[in-house]
C-alpha positions in Angstrom: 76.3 80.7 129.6 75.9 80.4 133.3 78.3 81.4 136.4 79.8 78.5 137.1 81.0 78.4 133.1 81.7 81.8 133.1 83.7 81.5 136.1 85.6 78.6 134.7 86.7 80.8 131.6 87.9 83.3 133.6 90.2 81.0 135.7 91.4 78.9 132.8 92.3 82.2 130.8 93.9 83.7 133.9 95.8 80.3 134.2 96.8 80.1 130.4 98.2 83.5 130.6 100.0 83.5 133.5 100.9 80.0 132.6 102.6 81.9 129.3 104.1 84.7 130.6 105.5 83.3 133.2 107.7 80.5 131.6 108.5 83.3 128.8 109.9 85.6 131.8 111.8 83.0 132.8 113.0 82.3 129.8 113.4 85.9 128.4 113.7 88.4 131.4 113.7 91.3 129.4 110.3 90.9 127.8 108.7 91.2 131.2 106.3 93.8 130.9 105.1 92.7 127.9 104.2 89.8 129.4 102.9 90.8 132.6 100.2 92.3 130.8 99.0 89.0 129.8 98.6 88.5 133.5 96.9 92.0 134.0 94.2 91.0 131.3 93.5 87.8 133.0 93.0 89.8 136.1 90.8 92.2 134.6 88.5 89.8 133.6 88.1 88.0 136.8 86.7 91.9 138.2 84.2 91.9 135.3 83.2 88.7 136.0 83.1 89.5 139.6 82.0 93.2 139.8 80.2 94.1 136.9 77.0 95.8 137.7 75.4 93.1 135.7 75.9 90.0 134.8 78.6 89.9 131.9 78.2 88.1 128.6 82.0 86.7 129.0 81.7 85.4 125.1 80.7 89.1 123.7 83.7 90.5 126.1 86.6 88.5 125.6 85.4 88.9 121.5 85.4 92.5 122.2 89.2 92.6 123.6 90.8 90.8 120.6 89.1 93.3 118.4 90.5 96.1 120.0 93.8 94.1 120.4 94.1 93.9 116.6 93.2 97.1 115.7 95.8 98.8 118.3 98.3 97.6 115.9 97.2 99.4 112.6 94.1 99.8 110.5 94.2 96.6 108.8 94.5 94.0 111.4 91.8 92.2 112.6 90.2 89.6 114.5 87.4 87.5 113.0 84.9 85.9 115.3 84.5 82.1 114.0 81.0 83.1 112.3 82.8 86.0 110.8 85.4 83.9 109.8 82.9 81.0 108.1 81.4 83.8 106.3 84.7 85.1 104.8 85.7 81.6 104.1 82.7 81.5 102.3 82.7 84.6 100.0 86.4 84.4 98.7 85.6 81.1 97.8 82.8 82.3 95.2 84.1 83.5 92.1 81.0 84.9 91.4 80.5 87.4 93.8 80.3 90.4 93.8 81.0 93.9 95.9 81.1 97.8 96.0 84.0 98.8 94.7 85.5 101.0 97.9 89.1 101.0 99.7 88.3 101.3 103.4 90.1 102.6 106.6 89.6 103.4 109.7 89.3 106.7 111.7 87.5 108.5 114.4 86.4 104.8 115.7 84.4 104.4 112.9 85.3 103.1 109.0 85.9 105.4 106.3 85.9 105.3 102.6 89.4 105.8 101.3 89.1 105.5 97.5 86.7 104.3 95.0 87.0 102.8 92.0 85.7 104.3 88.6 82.5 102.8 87.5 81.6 100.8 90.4 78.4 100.4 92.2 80.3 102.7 94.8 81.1 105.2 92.8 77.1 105.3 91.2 76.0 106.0 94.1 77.6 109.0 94.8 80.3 107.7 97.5 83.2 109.4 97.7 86.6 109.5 99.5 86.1 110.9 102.8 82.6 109.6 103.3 81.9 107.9 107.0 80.2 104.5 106.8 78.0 105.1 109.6 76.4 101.2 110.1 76.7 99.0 107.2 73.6 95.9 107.2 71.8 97.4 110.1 75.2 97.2 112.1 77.2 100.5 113.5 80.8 100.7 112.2 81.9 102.0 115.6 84.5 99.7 117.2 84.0 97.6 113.6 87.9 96.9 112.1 88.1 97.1 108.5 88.1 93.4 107.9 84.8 92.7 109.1 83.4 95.8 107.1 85.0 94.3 103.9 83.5 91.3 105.1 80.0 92.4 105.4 79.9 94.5 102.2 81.2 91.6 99.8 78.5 89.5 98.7 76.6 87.6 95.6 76.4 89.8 92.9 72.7 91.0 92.4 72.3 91.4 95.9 71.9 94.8 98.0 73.5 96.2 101.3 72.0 99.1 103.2 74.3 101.9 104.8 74.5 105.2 106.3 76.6 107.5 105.3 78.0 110.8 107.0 79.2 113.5 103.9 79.6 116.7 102.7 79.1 118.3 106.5 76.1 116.4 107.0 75.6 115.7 110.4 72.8 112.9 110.1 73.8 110.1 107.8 72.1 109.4 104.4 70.7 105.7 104.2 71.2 104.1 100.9 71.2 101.1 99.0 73.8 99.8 97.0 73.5 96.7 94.9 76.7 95.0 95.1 78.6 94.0 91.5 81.0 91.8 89.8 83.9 93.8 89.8 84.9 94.9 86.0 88.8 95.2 85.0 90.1 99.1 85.8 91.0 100.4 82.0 94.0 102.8 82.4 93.0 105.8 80.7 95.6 108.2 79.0 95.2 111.9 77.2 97.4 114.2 75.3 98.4 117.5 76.8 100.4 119.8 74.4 101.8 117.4 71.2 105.0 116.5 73.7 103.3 115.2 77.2 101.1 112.1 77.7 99.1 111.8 80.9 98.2 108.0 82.2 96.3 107.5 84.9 96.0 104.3 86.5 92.6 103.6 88.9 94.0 100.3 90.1 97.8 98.5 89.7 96.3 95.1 89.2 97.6 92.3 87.0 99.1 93.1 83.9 99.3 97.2 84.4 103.1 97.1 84.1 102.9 95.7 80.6 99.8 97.8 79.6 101.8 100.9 80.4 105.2 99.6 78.6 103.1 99.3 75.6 101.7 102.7 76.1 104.9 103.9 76.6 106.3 102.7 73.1 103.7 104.3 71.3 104.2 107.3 72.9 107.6 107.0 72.1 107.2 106.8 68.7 104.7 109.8 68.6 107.4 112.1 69.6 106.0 112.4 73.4 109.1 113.3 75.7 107.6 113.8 78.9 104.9 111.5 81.0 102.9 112.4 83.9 101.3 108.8 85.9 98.7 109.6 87.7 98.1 107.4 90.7 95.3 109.7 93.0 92.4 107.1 94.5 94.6 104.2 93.1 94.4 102.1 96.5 93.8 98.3 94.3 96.4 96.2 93.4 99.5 93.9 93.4 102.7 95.1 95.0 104.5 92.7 92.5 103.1 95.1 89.8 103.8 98.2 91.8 107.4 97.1 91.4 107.3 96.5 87.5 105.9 99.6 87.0 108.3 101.3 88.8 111.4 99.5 87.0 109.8 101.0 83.8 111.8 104.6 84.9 114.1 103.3 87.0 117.5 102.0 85.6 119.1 101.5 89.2 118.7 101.8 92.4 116.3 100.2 95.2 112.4 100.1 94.4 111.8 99.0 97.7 112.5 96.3 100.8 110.1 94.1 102.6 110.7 93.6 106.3 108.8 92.2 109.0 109.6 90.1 112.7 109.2 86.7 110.9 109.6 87.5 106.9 113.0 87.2 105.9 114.2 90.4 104.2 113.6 91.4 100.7 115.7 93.7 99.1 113.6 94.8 95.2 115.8 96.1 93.0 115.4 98.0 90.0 116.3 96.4 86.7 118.2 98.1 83.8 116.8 95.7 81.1 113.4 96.6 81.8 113.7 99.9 81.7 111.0 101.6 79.0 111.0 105.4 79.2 114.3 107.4 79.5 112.7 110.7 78.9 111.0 113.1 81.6 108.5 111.7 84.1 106.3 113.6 87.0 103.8 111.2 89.0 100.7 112.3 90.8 99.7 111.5 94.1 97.4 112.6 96.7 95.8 111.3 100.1 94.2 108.8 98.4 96.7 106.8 97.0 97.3 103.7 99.0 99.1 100.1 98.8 101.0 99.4 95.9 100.9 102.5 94.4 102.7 104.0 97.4 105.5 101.9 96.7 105.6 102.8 93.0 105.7 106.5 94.2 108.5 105.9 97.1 110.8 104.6 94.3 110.6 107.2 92.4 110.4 109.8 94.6 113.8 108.1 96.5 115.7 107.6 93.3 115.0 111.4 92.3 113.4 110.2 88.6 111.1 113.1 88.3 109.0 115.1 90.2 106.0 113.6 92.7 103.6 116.2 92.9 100.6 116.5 95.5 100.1 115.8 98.6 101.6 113.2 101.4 99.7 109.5 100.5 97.8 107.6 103.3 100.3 105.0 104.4 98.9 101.3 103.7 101.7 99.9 102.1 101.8 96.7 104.0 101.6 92.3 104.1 98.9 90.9 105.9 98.3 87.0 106.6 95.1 85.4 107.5 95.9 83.1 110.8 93.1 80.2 111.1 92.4 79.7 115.0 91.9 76.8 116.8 88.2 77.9 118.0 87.4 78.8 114.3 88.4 82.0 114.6 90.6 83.8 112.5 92.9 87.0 112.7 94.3 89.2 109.5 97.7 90.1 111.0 100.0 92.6 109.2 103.4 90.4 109.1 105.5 92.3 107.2 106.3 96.2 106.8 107.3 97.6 102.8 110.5 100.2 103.1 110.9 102.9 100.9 114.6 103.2 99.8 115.4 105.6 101.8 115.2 103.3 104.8 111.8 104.5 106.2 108.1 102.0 106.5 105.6 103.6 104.4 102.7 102.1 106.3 100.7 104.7 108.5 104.0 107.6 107.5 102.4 107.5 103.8 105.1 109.3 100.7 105.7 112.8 100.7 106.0 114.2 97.8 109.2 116.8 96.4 106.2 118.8 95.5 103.6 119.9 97.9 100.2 120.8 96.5 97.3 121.1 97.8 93.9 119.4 96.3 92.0 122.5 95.8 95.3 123.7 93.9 95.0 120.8 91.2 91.2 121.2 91.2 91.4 124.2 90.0 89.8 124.9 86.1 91.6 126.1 83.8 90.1 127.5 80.5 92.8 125.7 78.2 91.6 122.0 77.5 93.6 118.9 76.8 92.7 116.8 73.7 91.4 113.6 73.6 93.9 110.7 71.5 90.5 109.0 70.0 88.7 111.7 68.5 91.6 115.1 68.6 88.7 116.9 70.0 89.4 119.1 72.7 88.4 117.7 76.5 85.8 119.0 78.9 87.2 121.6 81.4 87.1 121.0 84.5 84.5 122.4 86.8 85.4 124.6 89.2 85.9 123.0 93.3 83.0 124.5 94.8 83.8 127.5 97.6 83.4 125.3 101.2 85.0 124.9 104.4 88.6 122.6 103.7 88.9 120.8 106.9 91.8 118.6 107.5 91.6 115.7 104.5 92.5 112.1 104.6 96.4 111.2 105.3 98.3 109.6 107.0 97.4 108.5 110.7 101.1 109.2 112.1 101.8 112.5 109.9 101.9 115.9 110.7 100.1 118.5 108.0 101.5 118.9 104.8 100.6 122.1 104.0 103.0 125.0 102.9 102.5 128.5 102.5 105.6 128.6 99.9 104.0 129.0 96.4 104.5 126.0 94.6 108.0 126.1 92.0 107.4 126.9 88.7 108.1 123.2 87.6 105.6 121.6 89.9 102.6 124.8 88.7 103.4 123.7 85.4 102.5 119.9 86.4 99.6 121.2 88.0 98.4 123.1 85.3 98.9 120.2 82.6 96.7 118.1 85.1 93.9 120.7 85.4 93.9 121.3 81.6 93.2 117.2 81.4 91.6 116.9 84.1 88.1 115.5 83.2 89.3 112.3 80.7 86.9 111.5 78.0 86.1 108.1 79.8 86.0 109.3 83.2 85.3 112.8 85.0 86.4 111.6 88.5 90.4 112.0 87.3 89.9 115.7 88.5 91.5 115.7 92.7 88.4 116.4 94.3 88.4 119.2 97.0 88.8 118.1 101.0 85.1 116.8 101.8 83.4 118.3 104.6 83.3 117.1 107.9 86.7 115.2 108.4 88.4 117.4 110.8 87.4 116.0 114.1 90.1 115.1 116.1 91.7 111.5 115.0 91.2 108.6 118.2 90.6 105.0 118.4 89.1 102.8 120.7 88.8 99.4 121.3 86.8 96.9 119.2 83.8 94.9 120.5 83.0 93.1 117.4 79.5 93.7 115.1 76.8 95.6 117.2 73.6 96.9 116.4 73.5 100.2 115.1 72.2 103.0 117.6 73.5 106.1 117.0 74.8 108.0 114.2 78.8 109.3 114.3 77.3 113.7 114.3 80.4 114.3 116.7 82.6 113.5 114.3 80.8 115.0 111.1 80.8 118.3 110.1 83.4 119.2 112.9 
């Protein structure tokens, strides 16, 4: 691009902006700061253009703003450059493809691994919640929103993606290999503890779940079961639509939730007596992990007082977004719309708190009683004792404040707790165990702006093993 180009942007964006805020402040005087900034950026890029000690590539800047515009609004916003957005375009339109098997967010600048799913090509290679992507294709996750990283690590199944990954209190990351897959359907997985309590725990809340559980439910019913304990820790997949049957399952009033945003009309979900399926005692189980839907499934319940909630605060992603096409070919994943829990408060980026606070390392905890496994009556595997390390602060939510207590959790809740660690390690599946705060999360939480995919020259050691 040469200057007289360049320059050209810069006064056409300067005169498009003050073009816009300027009939907006005449029309609307009291949004006049907001749109005086409009003016302000198209004055800060005529001084880059101008006096930038060299000479600026105007394309790779004005790319770099509308990243970090996006992300300044929440972690799963983002701006897609036209190639970005071609290649998206491209992948959800191939139902064969395939991907990882990871719920992603974003902290310390760089993306993070929220939850993975059982079974995945994530979860066989060893990547756990916590873990910092570090550069994912030969590209550095700093400044890189969570849209493009989800765009670079979905793929054609068969096919491989190389990353580096920060964990346990490493401070260089690991490269690996990971061959992306067809995603297999999440089997909810259940196990007996004591002949009266049944405990269900649901890796995803996609399609179908609601009606999987009823069924569950019934039997269990019939069984002589009188108490159920859903547990919903690293469930970040799924349908809010589902969330909501789920939830009218124990619910025979009240709200489940709302759904509120500047241009969505409101939405008011209400629970439904006829669907009601289980009358008796209930306890869910949450954690930093959970995300999405099943943060809405636990804000019901935990606002409507059926049963306990027991563990810690959840992350806080519980939100709409809508893909915006661009006239350039650009596209931009905007969050439109905000779900409310029923006590009135947004649940993205302030995450549920539980009625019962406990601690990870409390529910990690072995315990030499076992559960018993429904197929075979045979007793389940312990669970393996967290191993003694340094608990810096965990995943949660953004905009929270630390969960932790010092009071001793109430008899009830240590009597949830211990049910859990008794059936902690499922037949099917030994990742149900709440897996201790990994190492190397407790630098100090920032952002900065986005400047779009760059090539990967450093790794994130500031922020590991702080």
């Amino acid at each position: 691009m040469n200057r007289i180009t360049q320059a050209g942007l810069v006064i056409l964006s300067i005169l498009v902006f003050g073009y816009v805020g300027l009939g907006h402040v005449l029309g609307k005087t009291g949004d006049e700061k907001a749109y005086h900034s409009l003016i302000v950026y198209g004055e800060v890029l005529q001084k880059i253009q101008q006096d930038y000690v060299d000479e600026p590539n105007m394309h790779q800047v004005t790319a770099g703003s509308l990243h970090g515009l996006l992300e300044s609004l929440d972690a799963q916003s983002s701006y897609l450059t036209p190639r970005e957005y071609a290649e998206y375009k491209q992948k959800m339109e191939n139902p064969a493809g395939g991907e990882i098997g990871v719920t992603l967010t974003k902290r310390y600048g760089y993306i993070v691994v929220l939850s993975v799913l059982p079974e995945s090509a994530a979860h066989k290679a060893g990547l756990h919640s916590g873990d910092i992507l570090e550069a994912i294709g030969g590209f550095t996750t700093r400044n890189m929103s969570v849209g493009q990283a989800m765009n670079l690590l979905a793929g054609a199944a068969g096919t491989g993606i190389k990353l580096a990954v920060i964990s346990g209190g490493r401070t260089a990351p690991q490269e690996m290999e990971i061959v992306r897959e067809k995603l297999v359907p999440q089997k909810m997985q259940s196990a007996k503890f004591e002949p009266d309590t049944l405990v269900l725990r649901l890796p995803s809340l996609n399609a179908g779940r609601a009606a999987e559980v009823r069924e569950r439910l019934a039997q269990a019913e019939k069984q002589g079961i009188r108490k159920v304990i859903v547990d919903v820790r690293d469930c970040g997949r799924g349908e809010v639509p589902e969330a909501v049957a789920l939830a009218r399952l124990f619910l025979s009033s009240g709200t489940v939730a709302a759904l509120e945003g500047q241009t969505v009309s409101k939405q008011v979900l209400a629970a439904e007596p006829a669907q009601v399926a289980w009358k008796h005692a209930v306890s869910v189980l949450i954690s930093t992990t959970t995300s999405g839907a099943a943060e809405v499934f636990a804000s019901a319940m935990v606002s409507n007082h059926r049963g306990d909630v027991v563990g810690e605060r959840s992350y806080g992603l519980a939100s709409e977004q809508k893909l915006i096409p661009l006239e350039d070919g650009a596209a931009v994943i905007l969050t439109v719309a905000n779900y409310i829990g029923p006590e009135g408060k947004p649940i993205l980026e302030q995450g549920v708190t539980p009625t019962e606070v406990v601690r990870a390392a409390a529910t990690a905890a072995a315990s030499e009683d076992v559960g018993e496994d429904e197929e075979s009556g045979e007793p389940a595997a312990a669970a393996k004792e967290a191993p003694a390390a340094p608990q810096p602060a965990p995943l949660g939510p953004r905009n929270s404040r630390t969960t932790a207590s010092s009071t001793p959790a109430s008899p009830r809740s240590q009597a949830i707790v211990e049910a859990l660690a008794r059936v902690a390690n499922f037949p099917e599946d030994n990742s149900v165990k709440v897996a201790a705060a990994r190492p190397g999360l407790g630098c100090a939480r920032r952002r900065s702006p986005g400047r779009g995919l760059q090539e990967r020259g450093g790794a994130a050691s500031r922020c590991a093993g702080a």
